[in-house]
C-alpha positions in Angstrom: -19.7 1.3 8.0 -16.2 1.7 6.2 -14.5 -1.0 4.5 -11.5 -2.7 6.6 -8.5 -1.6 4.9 -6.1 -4.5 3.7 -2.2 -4.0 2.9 -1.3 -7.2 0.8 3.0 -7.4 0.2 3.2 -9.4 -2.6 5.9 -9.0 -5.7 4.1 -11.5 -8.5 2.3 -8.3 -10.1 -0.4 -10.6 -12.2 -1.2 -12.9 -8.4 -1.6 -9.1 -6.7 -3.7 -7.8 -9.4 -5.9 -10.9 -9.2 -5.9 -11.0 -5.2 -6.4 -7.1 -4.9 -9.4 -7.2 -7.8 -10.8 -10.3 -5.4 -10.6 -8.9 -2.2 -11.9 -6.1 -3.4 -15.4 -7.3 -4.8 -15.7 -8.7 -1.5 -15.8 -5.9 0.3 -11.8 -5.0 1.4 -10.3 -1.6 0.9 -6.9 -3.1 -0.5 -3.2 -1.7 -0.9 -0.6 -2.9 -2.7 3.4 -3.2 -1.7 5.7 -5.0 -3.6 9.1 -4.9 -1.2 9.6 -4.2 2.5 10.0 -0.6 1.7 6.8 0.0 -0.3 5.1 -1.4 2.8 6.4 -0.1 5.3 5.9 3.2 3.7 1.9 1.7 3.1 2.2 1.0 7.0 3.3 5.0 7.9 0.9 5.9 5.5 -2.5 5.3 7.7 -4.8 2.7 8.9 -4.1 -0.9 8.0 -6.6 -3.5 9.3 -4.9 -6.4 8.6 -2.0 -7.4 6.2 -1.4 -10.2 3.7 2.3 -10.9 3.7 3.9 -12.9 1.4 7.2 -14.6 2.7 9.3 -14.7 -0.6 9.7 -11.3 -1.9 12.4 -11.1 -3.8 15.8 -9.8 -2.1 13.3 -9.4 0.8 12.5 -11.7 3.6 8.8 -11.9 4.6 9.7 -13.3 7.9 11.9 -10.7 8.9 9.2 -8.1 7.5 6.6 -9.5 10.3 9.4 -9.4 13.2 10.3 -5.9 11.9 6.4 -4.6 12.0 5.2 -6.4 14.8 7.9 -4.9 16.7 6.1 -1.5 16.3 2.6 -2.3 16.1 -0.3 -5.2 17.0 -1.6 -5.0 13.4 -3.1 -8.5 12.2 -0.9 -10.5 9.7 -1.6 -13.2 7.6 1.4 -14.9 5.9 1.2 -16.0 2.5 3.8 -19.4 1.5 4.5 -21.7 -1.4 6.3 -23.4 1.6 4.0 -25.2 4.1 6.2 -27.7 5.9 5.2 -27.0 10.0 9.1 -25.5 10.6 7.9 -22.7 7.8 5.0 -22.5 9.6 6.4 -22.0 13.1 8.8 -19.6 12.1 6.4 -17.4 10.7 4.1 -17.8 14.5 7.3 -17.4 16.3 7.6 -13.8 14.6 4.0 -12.9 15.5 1.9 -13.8 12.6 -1.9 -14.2 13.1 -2.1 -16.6 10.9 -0.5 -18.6 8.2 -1.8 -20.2 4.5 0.1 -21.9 1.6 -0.1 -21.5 -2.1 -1.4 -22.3 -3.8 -5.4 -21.4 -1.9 -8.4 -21.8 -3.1 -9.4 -17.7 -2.3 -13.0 -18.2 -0.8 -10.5 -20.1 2.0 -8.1 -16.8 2.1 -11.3 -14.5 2.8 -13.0 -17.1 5.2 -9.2 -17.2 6.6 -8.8 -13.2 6.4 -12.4 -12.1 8.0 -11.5 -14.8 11.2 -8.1 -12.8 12.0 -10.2 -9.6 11.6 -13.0 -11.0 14.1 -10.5 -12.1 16.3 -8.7 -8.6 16.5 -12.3 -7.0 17.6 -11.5 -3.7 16.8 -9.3 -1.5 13.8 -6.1 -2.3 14.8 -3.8 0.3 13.9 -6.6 3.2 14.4 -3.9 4.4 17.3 -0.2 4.6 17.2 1.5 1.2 19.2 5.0 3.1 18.5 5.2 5.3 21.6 8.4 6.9 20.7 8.0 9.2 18.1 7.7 12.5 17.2 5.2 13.6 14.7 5.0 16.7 12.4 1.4 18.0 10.8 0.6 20.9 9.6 3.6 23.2 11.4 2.5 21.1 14.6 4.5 19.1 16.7 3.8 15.6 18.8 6.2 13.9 21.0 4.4 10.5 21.5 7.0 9.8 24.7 5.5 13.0 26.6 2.4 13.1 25.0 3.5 17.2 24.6 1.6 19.2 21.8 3.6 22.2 20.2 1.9 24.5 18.1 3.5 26.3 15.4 4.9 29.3 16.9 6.5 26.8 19.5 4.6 26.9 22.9 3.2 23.6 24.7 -0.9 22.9 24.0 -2.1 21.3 27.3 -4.9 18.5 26.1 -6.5 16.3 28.4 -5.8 12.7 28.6 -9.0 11.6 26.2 -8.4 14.9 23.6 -4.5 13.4 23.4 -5.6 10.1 22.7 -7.9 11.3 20.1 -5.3 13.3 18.6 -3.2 10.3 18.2 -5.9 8.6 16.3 -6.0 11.5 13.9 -2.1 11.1 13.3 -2.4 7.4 12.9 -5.0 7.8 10.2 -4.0 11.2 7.9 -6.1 12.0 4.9 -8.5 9.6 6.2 -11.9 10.1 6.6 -12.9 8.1 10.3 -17.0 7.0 11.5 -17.3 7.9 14.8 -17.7 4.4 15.6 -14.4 3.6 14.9 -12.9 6.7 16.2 -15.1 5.1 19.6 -13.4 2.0 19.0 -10.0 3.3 19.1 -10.7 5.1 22.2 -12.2 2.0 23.8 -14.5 3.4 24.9 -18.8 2.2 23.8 -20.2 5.1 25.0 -18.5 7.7 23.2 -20.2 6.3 20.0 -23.9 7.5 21.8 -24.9 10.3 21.1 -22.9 13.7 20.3 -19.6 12.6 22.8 -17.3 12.4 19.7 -18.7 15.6 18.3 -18.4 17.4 21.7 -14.4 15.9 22.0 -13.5 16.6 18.4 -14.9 20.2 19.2 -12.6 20.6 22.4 -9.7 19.6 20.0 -10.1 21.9 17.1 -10.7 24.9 19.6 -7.2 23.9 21.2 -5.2 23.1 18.5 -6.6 24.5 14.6 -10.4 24.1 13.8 -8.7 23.4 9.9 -6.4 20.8 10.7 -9.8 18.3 11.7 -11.8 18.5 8.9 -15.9 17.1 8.9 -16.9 14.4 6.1 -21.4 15.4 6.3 -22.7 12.1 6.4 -19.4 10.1 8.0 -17.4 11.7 10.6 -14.1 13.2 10.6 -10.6 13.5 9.1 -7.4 14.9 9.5 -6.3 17.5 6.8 -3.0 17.3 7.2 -0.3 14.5 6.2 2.0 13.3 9.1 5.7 12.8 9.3 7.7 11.1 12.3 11.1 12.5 13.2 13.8 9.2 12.3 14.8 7.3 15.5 
């Protein structure tokens, strides 16, 4: 089973060195953002299962980080505060945080605190794109998330099915990353597909309609996309 993958945005170097190192031994796949841009560029990057936000961050405002991202995606947040009255508190509910813990924390509390939130979500989060109004580039290939259309590289329209385009999209949510089938049957929502050969057989009708290269097999885990994504600006 892969590890959940973690994005903590905190700016005290020597506290996210010392979070990172903990969550870590405990079983977390953690990234590290210091600003609003490092994470949102962490967020565009690939999976994140959950993130660890904290709401002072120099010239940046935590709060408005967590509006800003959960306007575009359902991705768990936890927010991290030296300020605990219940007004700081509510404003970070009232911009969609999961949950909410002061500083300073005793960090067996932060991981009994983080592994709740992930329970509660039930599934990896951000294994699909919420943003349904992009266009993503890979590989020479094109993907306009607002008419599900697929160009290839010499510019005419791939017709995929409704289940191949969904898969696709969890390929370009996740580039560079290798995916278990289980979770790539997670993402699809649907149990089934993880008995049995149902991802192989979809992944298959993928690669023979786009490029067999661009979805690469991990022997011994499942699959990954070879190629890094980019989304057109809005």
């Amino acid at each position: 089973m892969s590890l959940h993958r973690l994005l903590l945005v905190e700016d005290d170097a020597d506290m996210a060195a010392m979070l990172a190192a903990y969550l870590q031994r405990n079983g977390l796949h953690v990234t590290c953002a210091d600003s609003r841009a490092t994470a949102l560029a962490a967020l565009r990057g690939g999976r994140v299962d959950l993130i660890l936000l904290d709401v002072s961050l120099g010239d940046d405002d935590g709060v408005q980080i967590c509006a800003e991202i959960r306007e575009a995606q359902d991705v768990p947040i936890i927010m991290v505060s030296a300020l605990s009255a219940d007004h700081q508190r509510m404003a970070g509910y009232e911009v969609g945080a999961d949950d909410y813990i002061a500083k300073p924390f005793n960090p067996d509390l932060l991981l009994a605190r983080i592994r709740a939130v992930l329970r509660r979500a039930n599934r990896a989060p951000s294994l699909s794109h919420r943003r349904r109004d992009s266009v993503l580039r890979f590989a020479g290939w094109r993907y306009d998330a607002r008419r599900d259309e697929v160009t290839a590289p010499g510019g005419w329209q791939v017709s995929l099915s409704a289940r191949e385009t969904a898969l696709l999209r969890v390929f370009l949510a996740n580039p560079l990353i290798p995916l278990t089938r289980d979770e790539i049957a997670a993402a699809l929502d649907d149990d089934d597909a993880a008995e049995g050969r149902a991802i192989d057989v979809l992944v298959g009708r993928l690669r023979q309609k786009t490029d067999p290269a661009l979805i690469r097999t991990e022997r011994g885990l499942g699959y990954v996309l070879s190629s890094e994504v980019a989304r057109d600006a809005d």
